[in-house]
C-alpha positions in Angstrom: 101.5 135.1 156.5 105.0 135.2 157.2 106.0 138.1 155.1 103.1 140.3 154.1 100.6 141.7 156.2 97.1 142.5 155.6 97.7 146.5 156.1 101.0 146.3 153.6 98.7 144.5 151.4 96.1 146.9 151.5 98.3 149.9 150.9 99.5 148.2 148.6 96.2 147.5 146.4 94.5 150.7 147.5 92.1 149.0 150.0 91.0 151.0 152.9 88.3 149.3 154.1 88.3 145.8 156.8 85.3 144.3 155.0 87.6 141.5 153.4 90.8 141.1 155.8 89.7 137.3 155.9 90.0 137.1 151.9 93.2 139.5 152.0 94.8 137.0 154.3 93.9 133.8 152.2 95.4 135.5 149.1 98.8 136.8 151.0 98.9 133.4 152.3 98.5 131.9 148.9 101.0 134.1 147.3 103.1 133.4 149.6 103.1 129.8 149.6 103.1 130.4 145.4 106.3 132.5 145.2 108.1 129.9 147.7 107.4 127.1 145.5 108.4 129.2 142.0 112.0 129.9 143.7 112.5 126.3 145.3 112.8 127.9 148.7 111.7 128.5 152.5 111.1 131.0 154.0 113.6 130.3 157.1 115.9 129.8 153.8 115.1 133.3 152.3 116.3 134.3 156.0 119.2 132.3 156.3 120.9 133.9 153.0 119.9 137.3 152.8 118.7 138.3 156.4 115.2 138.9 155.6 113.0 138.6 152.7 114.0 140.7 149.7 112.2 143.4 148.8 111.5 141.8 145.1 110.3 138.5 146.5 107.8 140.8 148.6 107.3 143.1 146.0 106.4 139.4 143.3 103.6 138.4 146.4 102.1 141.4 146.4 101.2 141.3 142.2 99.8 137.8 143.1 97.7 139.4 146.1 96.8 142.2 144.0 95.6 140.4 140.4 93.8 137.8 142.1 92.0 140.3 144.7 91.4 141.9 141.0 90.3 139.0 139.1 88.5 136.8 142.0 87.4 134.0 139.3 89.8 132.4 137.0 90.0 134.3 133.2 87.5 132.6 130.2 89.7 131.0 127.6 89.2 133.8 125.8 90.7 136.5 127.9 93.5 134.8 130.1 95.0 137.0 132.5 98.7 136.0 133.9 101.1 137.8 135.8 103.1 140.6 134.4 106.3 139.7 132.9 107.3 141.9 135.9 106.7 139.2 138.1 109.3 136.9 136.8 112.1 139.2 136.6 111.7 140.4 140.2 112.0 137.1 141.8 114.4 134.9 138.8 117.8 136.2 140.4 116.9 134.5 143.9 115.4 131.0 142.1 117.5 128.1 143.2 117.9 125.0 140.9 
């Protein structure tokens, strides 16, 4: 992971137990990767413009970490689960087209 770490993820999702750091990391890693793509951006170009990652962009990785550490197999057609709306306005102002 380049931005998150398993402990900020687990503060972040309530965890206080080691039992599933391997899983945390796939997820952060995933998450990651996933809100990279969604913006059309690197990391070292995240860097490069603002310094460091902005909080949002963290804050958006963490929601993924956190519903799919919630929801481990995908939803049944009749109860899809996405994202918060919350999602896409924390990390919409630092897309680029």
């Amino acid at each position: 992971m380049k931005f998150l770490t398993t402990d900020f993820i687990k503060l972040h999702s309530r965890i206080d137990y080691g039992d599933e750091d391997e899983l945390l990391e796939i997820y952060g890693d995933s998450a990651e990767t996933t809100v990279l793509n969604y913006l059309n951006r690197t990391y070292e170009d995240l860097i490069e413009a603002y310094g460091d990652v902005p909080a949002p962009i963290k804050h958006a990785a963490l929601m993924l970490v956190d519903t799919w550490y919630q929801y481990r197999c995908p939803p049944i057609q009749t109860s899809v689960s996405m994202v918060p709306y919350t999602f896409d306005v924390l990390i919409k102002p630092y897309m680029k087209l």
